[in-house]
C-alpha positions in Angstrom: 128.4 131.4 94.5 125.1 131.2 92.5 124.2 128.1 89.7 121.4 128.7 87.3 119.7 126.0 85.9 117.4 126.7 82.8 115.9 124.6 80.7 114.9 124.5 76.5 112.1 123.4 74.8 113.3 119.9 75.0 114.1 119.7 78.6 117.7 120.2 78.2 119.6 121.4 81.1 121.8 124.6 80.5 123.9 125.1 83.6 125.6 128.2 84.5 127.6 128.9 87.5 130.6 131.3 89.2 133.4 128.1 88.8 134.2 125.0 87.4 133.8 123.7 90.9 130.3 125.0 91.1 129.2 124.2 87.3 130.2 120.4 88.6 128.3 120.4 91.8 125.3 121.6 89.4 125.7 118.9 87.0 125.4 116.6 89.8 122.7 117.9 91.2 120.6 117.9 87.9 121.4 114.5 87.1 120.4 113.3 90.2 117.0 115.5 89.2 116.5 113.9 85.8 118.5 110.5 86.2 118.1 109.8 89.9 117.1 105.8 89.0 119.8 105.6 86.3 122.7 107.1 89.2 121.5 104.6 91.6 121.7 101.9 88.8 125.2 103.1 88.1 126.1 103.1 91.4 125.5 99.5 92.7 126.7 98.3 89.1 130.0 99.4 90.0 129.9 98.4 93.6 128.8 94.7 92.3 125.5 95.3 94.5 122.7 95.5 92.2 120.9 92.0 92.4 120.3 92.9 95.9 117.1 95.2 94.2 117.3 93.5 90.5 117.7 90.1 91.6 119.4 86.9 90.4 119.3 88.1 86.7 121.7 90.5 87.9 124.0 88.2 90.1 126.5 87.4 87.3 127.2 91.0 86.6 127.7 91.7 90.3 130.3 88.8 90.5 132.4 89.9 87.5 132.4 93.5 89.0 133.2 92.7 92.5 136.3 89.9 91.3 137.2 92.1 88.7 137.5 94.7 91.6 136.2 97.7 89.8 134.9 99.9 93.3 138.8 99.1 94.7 140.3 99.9 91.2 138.1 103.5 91.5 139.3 103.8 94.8 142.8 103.4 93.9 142.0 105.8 90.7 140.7 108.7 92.6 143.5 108.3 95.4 146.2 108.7 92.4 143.9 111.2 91.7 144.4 113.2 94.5 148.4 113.4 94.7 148.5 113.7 90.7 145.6 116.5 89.9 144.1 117.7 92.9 142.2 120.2 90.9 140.2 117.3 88.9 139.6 115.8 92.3 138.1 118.5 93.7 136.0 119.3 90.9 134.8 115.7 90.7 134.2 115.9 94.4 132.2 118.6 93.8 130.1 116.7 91.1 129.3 114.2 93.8 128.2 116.5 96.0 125.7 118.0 94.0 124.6 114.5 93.4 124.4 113.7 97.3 122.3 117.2 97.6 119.5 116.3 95.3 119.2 112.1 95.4 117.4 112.6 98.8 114.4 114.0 97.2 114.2 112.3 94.0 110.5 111.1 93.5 111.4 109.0 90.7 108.7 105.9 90.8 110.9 103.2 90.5 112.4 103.5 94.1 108.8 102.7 95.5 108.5 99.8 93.1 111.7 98.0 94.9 111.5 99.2 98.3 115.4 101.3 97.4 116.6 104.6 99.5 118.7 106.2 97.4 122.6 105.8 98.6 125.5 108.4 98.9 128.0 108.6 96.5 131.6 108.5 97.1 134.2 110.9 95.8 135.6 107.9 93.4 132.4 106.5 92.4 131.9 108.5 89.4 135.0 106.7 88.5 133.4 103.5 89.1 130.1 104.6 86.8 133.2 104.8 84.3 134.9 102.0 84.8 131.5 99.5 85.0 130.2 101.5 81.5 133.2 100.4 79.8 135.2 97.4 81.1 133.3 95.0 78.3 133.8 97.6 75.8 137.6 96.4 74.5 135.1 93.2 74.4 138.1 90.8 76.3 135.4 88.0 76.2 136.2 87.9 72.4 139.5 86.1 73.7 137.5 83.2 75.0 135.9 82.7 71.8 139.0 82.9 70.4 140.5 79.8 72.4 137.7 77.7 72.1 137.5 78.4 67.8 140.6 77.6 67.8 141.0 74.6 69.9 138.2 72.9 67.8 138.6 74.6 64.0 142.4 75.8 64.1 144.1 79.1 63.8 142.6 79.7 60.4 139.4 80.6 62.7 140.4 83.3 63.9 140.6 85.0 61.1 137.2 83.6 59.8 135.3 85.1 62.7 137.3 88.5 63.2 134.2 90.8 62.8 132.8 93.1 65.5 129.9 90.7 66.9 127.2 91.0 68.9 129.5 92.4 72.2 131.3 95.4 70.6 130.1 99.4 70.9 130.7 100.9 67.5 129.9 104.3 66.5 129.7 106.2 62.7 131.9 109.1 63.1 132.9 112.0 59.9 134.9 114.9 60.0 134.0 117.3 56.3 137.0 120.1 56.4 136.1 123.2 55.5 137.4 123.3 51.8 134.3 120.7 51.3 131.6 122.4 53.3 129.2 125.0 51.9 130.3 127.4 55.0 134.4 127.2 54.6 133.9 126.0 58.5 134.6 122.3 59.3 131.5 119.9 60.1 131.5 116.9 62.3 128.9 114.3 62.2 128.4 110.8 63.8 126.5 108.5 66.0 127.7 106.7 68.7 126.0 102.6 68.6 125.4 101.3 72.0 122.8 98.9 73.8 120.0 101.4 74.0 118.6 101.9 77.0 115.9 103.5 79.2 116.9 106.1 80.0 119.6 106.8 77.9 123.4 106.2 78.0 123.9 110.3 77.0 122.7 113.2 78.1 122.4 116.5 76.7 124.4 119.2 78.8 125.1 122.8 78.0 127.7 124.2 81.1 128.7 127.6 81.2 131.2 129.2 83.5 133.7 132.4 83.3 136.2 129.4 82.1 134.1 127.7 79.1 130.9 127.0 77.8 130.1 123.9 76.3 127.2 121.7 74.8 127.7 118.1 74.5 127.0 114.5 75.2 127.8 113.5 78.8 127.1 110.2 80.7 125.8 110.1 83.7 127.2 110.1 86.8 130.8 111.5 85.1 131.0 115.0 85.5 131.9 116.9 82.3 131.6 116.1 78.4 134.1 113.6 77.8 133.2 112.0 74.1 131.4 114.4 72.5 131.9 118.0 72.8 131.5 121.8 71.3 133.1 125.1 72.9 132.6 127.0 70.1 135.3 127.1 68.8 136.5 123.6 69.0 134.5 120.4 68.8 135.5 116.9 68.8 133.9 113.3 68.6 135.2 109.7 68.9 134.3 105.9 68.0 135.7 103.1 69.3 138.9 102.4 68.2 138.7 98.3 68.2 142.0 98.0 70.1 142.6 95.7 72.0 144.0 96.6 75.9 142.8 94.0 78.1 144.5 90.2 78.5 143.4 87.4 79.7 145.8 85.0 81.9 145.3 81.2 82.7 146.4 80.9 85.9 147.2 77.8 88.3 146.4 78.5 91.5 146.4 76.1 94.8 145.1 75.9 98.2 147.6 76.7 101.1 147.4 76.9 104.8 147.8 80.6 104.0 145.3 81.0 101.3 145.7 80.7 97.5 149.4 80.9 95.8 149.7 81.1 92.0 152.5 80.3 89.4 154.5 82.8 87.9 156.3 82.6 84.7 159.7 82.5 87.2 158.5 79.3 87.9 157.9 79.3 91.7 154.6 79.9 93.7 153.2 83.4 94.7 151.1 84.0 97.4 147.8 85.7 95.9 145.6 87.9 97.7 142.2 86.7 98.6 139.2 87.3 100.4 135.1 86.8 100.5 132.6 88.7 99.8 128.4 88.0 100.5 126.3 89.8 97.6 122.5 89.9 98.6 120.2 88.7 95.9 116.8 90.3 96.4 114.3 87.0 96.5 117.0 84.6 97.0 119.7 83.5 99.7 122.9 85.6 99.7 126.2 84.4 97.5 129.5 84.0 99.2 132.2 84.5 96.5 135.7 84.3 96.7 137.5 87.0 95.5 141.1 86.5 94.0 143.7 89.0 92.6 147.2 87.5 91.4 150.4 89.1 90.1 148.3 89.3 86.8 145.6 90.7 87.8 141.9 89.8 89.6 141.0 86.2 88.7 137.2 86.5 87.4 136.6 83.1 86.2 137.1 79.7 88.3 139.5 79.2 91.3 142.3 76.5 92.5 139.1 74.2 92.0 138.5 75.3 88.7 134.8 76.4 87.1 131.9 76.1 89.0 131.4 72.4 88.4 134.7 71.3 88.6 135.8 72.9 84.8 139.2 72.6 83.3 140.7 73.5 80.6 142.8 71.4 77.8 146.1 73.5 77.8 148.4 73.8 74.7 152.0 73.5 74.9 154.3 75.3 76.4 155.8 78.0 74.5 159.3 79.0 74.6 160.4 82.9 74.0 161.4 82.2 70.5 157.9 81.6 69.4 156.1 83.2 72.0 154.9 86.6 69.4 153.3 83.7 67.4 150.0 82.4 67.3 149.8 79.5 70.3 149.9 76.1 68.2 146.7 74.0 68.4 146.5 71.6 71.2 146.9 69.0 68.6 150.7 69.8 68.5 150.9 67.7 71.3 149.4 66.1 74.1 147.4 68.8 76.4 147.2 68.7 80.4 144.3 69.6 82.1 144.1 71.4 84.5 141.4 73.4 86.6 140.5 76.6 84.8 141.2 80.2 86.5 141.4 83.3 84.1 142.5 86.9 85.3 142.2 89.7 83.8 144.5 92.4 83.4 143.5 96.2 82.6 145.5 99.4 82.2 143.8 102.0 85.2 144.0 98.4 87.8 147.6 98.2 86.3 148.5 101.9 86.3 146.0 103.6 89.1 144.7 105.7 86.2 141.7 106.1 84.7 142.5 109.3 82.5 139.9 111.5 84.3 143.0 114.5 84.4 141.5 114.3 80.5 138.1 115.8 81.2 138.5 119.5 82.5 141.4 120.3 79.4 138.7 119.0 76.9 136.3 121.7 78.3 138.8 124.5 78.2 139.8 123.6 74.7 140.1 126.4 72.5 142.0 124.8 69.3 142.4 121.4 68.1 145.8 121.6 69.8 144.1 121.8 72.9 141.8 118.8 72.5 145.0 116.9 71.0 146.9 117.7 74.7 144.0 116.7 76.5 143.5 113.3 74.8 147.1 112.5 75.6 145.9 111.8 79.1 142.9 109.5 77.9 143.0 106.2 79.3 140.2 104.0 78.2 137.8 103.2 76.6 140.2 103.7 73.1 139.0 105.8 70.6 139.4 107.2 67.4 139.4 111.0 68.0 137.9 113.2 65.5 138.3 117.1 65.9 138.3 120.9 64.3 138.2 124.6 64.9 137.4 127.6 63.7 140.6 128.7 62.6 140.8 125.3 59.9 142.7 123.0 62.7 141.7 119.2 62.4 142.9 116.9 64.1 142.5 112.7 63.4 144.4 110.5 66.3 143.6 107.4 68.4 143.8 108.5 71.8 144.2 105.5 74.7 146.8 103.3 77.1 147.3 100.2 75.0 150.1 98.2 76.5 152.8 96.2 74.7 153.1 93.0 74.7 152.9 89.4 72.4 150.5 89.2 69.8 149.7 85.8 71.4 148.4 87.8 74.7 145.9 89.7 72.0 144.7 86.6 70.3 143.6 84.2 73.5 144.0 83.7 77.2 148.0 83.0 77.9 149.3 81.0 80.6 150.2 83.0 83.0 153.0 80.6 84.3 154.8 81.4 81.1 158.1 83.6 80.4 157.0 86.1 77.3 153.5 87.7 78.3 154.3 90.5 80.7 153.2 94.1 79.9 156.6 96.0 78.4 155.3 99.8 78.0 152.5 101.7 76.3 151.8 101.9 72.8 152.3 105.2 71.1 148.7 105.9 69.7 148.7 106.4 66.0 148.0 109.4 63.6 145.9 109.5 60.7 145.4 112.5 58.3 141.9 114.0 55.9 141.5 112.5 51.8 139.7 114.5 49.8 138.7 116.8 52.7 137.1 113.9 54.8 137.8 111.6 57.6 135.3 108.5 58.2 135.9 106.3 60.7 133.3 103.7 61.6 135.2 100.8 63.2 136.8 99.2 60.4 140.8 99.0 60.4 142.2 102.3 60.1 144.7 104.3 62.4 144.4 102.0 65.4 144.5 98.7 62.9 148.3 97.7 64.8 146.1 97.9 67.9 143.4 95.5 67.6 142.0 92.1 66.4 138.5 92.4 65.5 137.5 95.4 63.5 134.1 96.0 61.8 133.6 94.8 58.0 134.3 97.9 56.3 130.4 98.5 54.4 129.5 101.9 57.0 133.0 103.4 56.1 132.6 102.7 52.6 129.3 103.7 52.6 129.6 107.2 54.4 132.7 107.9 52.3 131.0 107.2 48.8 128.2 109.6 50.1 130.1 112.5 51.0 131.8 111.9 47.3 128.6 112.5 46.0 128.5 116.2 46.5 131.4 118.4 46.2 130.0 120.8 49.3 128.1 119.6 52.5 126.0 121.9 55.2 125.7 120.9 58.7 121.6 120.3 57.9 122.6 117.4 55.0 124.2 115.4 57.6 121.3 113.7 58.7 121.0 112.0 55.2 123.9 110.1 55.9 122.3 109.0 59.4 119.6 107.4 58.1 121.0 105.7 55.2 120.2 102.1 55.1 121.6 100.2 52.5 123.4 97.3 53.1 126.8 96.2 51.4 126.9 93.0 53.3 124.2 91.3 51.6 126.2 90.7 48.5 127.8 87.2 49.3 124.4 85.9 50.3 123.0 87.4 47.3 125.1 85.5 45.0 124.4 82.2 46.6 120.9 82.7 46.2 121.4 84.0 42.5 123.4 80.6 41.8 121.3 78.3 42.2 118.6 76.5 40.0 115.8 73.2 40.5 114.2 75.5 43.0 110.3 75.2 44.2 108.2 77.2 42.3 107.8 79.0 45.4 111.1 79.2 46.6 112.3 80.4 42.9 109.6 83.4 43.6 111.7 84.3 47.0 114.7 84.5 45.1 113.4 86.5 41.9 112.0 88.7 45.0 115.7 89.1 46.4 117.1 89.5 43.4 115.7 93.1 42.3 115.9 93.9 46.3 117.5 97.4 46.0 119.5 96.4 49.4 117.9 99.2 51.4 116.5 97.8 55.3 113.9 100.4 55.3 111.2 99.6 58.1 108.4 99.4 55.3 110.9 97.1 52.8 108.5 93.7 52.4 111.5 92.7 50.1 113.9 93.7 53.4 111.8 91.1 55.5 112.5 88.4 53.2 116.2 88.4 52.8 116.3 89.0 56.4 114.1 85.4 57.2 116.6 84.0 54.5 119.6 85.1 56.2 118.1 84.4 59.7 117.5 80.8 58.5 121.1 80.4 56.6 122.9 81.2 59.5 121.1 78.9 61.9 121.6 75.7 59.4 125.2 76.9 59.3 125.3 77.2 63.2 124.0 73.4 63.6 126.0 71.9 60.9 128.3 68.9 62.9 131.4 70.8 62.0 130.1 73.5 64.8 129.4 70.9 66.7 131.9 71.8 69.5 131.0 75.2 69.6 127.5 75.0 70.0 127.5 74.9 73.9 130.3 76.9 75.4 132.2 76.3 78.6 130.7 77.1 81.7 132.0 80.6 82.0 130.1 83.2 84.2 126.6 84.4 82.5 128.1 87.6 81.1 130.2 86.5 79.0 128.3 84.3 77.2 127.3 87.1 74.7 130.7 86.7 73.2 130.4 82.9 73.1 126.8 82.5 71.7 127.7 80.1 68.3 124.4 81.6 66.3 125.5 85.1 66.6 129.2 84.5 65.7 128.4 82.4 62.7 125.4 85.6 62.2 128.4 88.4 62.3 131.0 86.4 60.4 128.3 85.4 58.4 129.8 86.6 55.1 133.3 85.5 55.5 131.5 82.7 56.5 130.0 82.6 52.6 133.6 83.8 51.4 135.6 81.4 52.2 136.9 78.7 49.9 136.1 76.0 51.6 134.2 75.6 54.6 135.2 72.8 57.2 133.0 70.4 54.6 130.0 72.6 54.7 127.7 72.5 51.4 127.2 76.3 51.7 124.6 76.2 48.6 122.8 73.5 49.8 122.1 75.7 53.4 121.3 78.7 51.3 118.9 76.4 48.9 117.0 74.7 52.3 117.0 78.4 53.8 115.1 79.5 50.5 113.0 76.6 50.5 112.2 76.8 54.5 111.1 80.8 53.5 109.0 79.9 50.8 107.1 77.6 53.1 106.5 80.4 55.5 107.0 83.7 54.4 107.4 86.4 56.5 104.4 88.4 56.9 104.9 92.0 56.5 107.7 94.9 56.4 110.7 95.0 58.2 109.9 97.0 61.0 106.7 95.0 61.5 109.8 92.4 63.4 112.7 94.7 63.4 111.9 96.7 66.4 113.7 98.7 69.5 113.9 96.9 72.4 115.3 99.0 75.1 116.7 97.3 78.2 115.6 99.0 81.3 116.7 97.7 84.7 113.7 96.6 86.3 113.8 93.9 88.9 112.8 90.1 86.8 109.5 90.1 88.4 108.6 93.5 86.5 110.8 92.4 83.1 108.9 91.5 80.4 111.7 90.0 78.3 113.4 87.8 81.3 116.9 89.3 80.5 119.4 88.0 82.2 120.4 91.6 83.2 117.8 92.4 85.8 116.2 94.1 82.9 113.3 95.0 81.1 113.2 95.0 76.9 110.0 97.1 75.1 107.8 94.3 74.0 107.1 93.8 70.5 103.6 95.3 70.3 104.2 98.5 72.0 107.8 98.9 70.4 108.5 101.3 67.5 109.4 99.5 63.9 113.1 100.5 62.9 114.8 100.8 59.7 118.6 100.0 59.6 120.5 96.7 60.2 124.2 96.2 61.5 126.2 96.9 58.8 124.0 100.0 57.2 125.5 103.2 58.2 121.3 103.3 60.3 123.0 100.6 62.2 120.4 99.5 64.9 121.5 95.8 65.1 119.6 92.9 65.3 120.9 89.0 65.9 120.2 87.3 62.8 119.7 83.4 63.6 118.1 84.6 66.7 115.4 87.4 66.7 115.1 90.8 64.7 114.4 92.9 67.6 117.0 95.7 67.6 118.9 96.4 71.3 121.4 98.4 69.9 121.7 101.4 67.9 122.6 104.8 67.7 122.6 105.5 71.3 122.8 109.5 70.2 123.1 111.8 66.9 125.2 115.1 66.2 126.2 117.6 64.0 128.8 120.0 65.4 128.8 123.0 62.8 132.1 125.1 63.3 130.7 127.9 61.8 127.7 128.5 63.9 128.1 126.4 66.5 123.7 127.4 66.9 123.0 125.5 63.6 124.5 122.2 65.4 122.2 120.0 66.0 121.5 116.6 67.9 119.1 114.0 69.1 119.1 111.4 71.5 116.9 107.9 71.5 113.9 108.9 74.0 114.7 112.0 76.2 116.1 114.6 78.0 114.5 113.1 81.3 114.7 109.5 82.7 111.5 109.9 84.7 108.4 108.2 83.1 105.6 110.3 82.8 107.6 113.3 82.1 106.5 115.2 79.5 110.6 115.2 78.4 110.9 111.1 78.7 110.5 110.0 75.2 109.6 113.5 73.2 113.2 112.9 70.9 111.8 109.2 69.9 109.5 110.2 66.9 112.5 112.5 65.5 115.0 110.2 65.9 112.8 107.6 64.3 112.4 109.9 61.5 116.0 111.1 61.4 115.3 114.7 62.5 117.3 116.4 64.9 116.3 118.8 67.8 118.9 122.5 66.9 121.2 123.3 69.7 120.2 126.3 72.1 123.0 128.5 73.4 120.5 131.4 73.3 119.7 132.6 76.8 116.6 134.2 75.4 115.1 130.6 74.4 115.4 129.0 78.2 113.1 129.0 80.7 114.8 129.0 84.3 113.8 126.6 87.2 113.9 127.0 90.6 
């Protein structure tokens, strides 16, 4: 069998080999060339063993992945695998060993730097990579939040704080039909928004074999394309659908002479499995944790004892079947119980021993929309919103995903798990969704999968693609950009008419406002009058965030490290910020007088400079904390703020490289990746990715896409063999 590996002017790998089989093993092996620090990342994420080379920043993420049991849940994947598809499982053996054949003699620096040998993979851990990359992505820590809002504000909060927050991977995704492009050939544009990181989260493949040949966006350490993907004459794209497919369970658990026994909703004890695991913590003693799996699910908060402290939990009444779809009254319905606090969680592939891989080779040897529609029918997780055409005018617009049924109370909040009424009762039938006007935008806001999910992104990107491709009749693959880059921002309008309200202003405060006022509500990087309603906002939502009614809120329970993003008070009231200003009334809050001691604190200090003089990309790199010079809790490293590029954008601009008003204007997420699949040329596609094709620093392919993507330019896509160069 022989594998060529060329390369483009850009570094991108174009693989070409006798077999599937053999195209695998040759993605594996030139991952592990370009990405051989990012695999090994991967790998020990998934394992739960990366603190032992990160250190204690990255303990908490190693104890949610080892009780959340995400290597035995791989295991168990790949093992269904096996009996189910034995043709995926060999062809992601394969990948594997092509990563095994080349990690050896990686001579990527940062292995020195920690004193790590590179480690073999396993058949299943590419499964793991998958699992790790996405088991926050339904955002289940949102739940928490939930409970705690509502335990202290009432049900009307959940409502008030439903917007994607600071947690959540978005994308921007559009689909133009042919009848509205200048070619008669469909177009497909978008940007997937993740936590940016060094190297990147996608990487630029072209595979070729006597079955297919595709270019696309593919993740390292998963063989394949799986989100983003062109044959030539199909293409397809997704964005996170904002279901929600995870639950949460309160459990009470007690000590035996056996081990640990839980209460089911039958009312009698169960005995739970249990066990103990050591993770090593480079720097630091090792960490004995208990691991704990009921009928549920793996219990990834507390024990029989409770948090660690001793934490329990105030527990609303019990709710009989009649109300159970309901929203759980507020504990004060009645008197609560406490009681010491365990949570498990429960997610589809640890349910069902799938993880939807049997998806990946169909989508590569798609032909037709139909094809991509059949393949998508065995995707698992993450859910998406999946947007796709062909050459001969098929389209096709569908949320693709295993979301199980169940009460809307399990959606909303964690539910006792000793409870009749919360059990999974079969799968969701994903919903369909058809083209207006020639166009499909989804950008996370409630759409197709809106029966699906909870917290969906304020509408403003939807809006605002959708009113741009209304503004021409006919689009070409090379206008898409445009709509990338646009950065005006929708969301600034409640704010704005606080601010235009009010009068007996400072002289110097009056100036901010006048200022605001003719803003033309574009976050461009060299926007002075950008800076200033950003320092308004930032200050607004931190007087809001420490008025007394928030009082409760302000310090979460003790819940593990990692979830604590979706718990963070400033960054909730910063994303709910204008619902926040929307509402009628606000728990007593005088909203004008916050907005009037906001303008008043800006006037006093004014921001010096643009917008991208404080709105800048911070990367996260995983570095261990001695070598981080942000002190994430991550075991990471973010760009610091004088080396770091300026950005335009802002969360809710269609350029959404998202800040944390309140907190600091420095951007870790953004579009994690640009395309333009053209169906009539698939050669006048086009794409981009953050820094590179290469994760190795000091290659001359590390960071050459960063200037064009800061711009908005995109790199053409290569199929021609004549433009490659081959390596050895």
């Amino acid at each position: 069998m022989s594998i060529e590996i060329h390369r483009d002017a850009w570094g991108i790998p174009h693989l070409r080999a006798d077999s599937a089989r053999e195209l695998a093993r040759a993605q594996g092996r030139v991952t592990a060339r370009d990405r051989a620090w990012q695999l090994e990342v991967e790998r020990h994420r998934a394992q739960g063993t990366s603190a032992a080379f990160l250190g204690a920043g990255a303990l908490s993420w190693d104890t949610l992945a080892r009780r959340a049991r995400l290597d035995d849940t791989a295991r168990r994947c790949f093992a269904a695998l096996e009996r189910r598809d034995p043709e995926t499982a060999e062809w992601v053996r394969a990948y594997v060993d092509g990563v095994n054949e080349e990690l050896p003699a990686t001579a990527a620096p940062e292995f020195t730097r920690v004193g790590l040998t590179p480690g073999r993979w396993e058949p299943w851990t590419p499964l793991g990579v998958w699992l790790a990359t996405h088991i926050l992505f339904a955002g289940f820590p949102a739940k928490l939040w939930r409970d705690e809002a509502t335990r202290h504000l009432g049900p009307e909060a959940v409502g008030l704080f439903a917007a994607d927050g600071p947690g959540t991977s978005g994308s921007n995704g559009w689909l133009v039909a042919g009848a509205r492009t200048t070619t008669g050939h469909a177009v497909l544009a978008g940007d997937p928004h993740r936590y940016i990181e060094d190297p990147g989260v996608y990487q630029q493949i072209h595979l070729v074999c006597p079955e297919f040949d595709v270019i696309g966006l593919a993740v390292p350490g998963v063989p394949g394309i799986a989100h983003f993907g062109h044959t030539g004459t199909v293409a397809w794209s997704i964005t996170n659908a904002m279901a929600d497919y995870q639950d949460l369970y309160r459990e009470r658990l007690r000590r035996t002479g056996a081990g640990v026994e839980a209460l089911g909703p039958d009312g009698t004890w169960h005995r739970a499995g249990r066990h103990t695991e050591t993770v090593e913590v480079a720097g630091e003693a090792p960490v004995e944790i208990e691991v704990i799996e009921t009928d549920r699910g793996p219990v990834i908060a507390g024990g029989p004892e409770g948090l660690e402290g001793g934490g329990v939990v105030e527990e609303p009444p019990a709710a009989d079947a009649s109300r159970s779809a309901a929203l759980p009254a507020p504990p004060s319905a009645s008197l609560p119980t406490a009681t010491p606090l365990a949570l498990s969680l429960r997610y589809p592939p640890r349910v069902t021993g799938d993880l939807g891989f049997s998806a990946l080779l169909p989508l590569l040897r798609a032909r037709r929309t139909a094809d991509v529609d059949r393949a998508f029918d065995q995707w698992v997780e993450p859910v998406n919103v999946v947007q796709a055409a062909d050459t001969e005018g098929g389209l096709l617009y569908r949320v693709a995903g295993r979301v199980p049924v169940r009460t809307e109370a399990n959606r909303l909040r964690p539910v006792p798990a000793w409870e009749p009424g919360h059990e999974w009762r079969g799968w969701h039938e994903t919903p369909r969704a058809g083209l207006r006007d020639g166009v499909a935008v989804m950008a996370n806001q409630r759409g197709p999968a809106t029966p699906l999910g909870v917290e969906f992104a304020p509408p403003h990107r939807a809006n605002r693609i959708t009113a741009l491709l209304n503004e021409k009749e006919r689009w070409s693959a090379a206008d898409m950009p445009l709509i990338h880059m646009d950065t005006h921002l929708a969301s600034a309008q409640p704010l704005l008419e606080h601010v235009e309200a009010l009068d007996d202003l400072s002289p110097e405060a009056t100036a901010v406002r006048e200022t605001i006022r003719q803003w033309d509500r574009r976050m461009a990087a060299n926007s002075g009058e950008a800076a200033l309603y950003a320092a308004v906002r930032g200050a607004v939502v931190r007087r809001l965030a420490a008025h007394p009614a928030f009082a409760a809120l302000a310090d979460p329970p003790a819940y593990p490290d990692v979830l604590l993003p979706w718990l963070g008070l400033v960054p909730r009231v910063a994303f709910a910020l204008e619902h926040l200003l929307n509402a009628e009334e606000l728990y007593g809050i005088d909203r004008a007088e916050a907005v009037r001691a906001a303008l008043e604190e800006v006037a006093a200090e004014p921001p010096r400079g643009a917008w991208g003089d404080t709105h800048r990309l911070a990367p996260w790199r995983a570095l261990p904390e001695s070598e981080s010079g942000s002190g994430s809790g991550s075991g990471g490293e973010s760009g610091s703020e004088r080396e770091a590029p300026g950005l335009s954008g802002d969360h809710d601009c269609v350029l959404c490289t998202s800040a944390m008003p309140g907190l600091t204007d420095l951007a870790a997420r953004g579009p994690a990746a640009r395309y333009v699949w053209d169906l009539a040329r698939r050669e006048d596609s086009l794409w981009v990715v953050p820094l590179g094709a290469s994760g190795t620093p000091g290659s001359p392919h590390h960071r050459d896409q960063l200037p064009l993507w800061l711009r908005g330019d995109l790199v053409p896509v290569v199929t021609d063999r004549q433009q490659l160069t081959k390596e050895d």
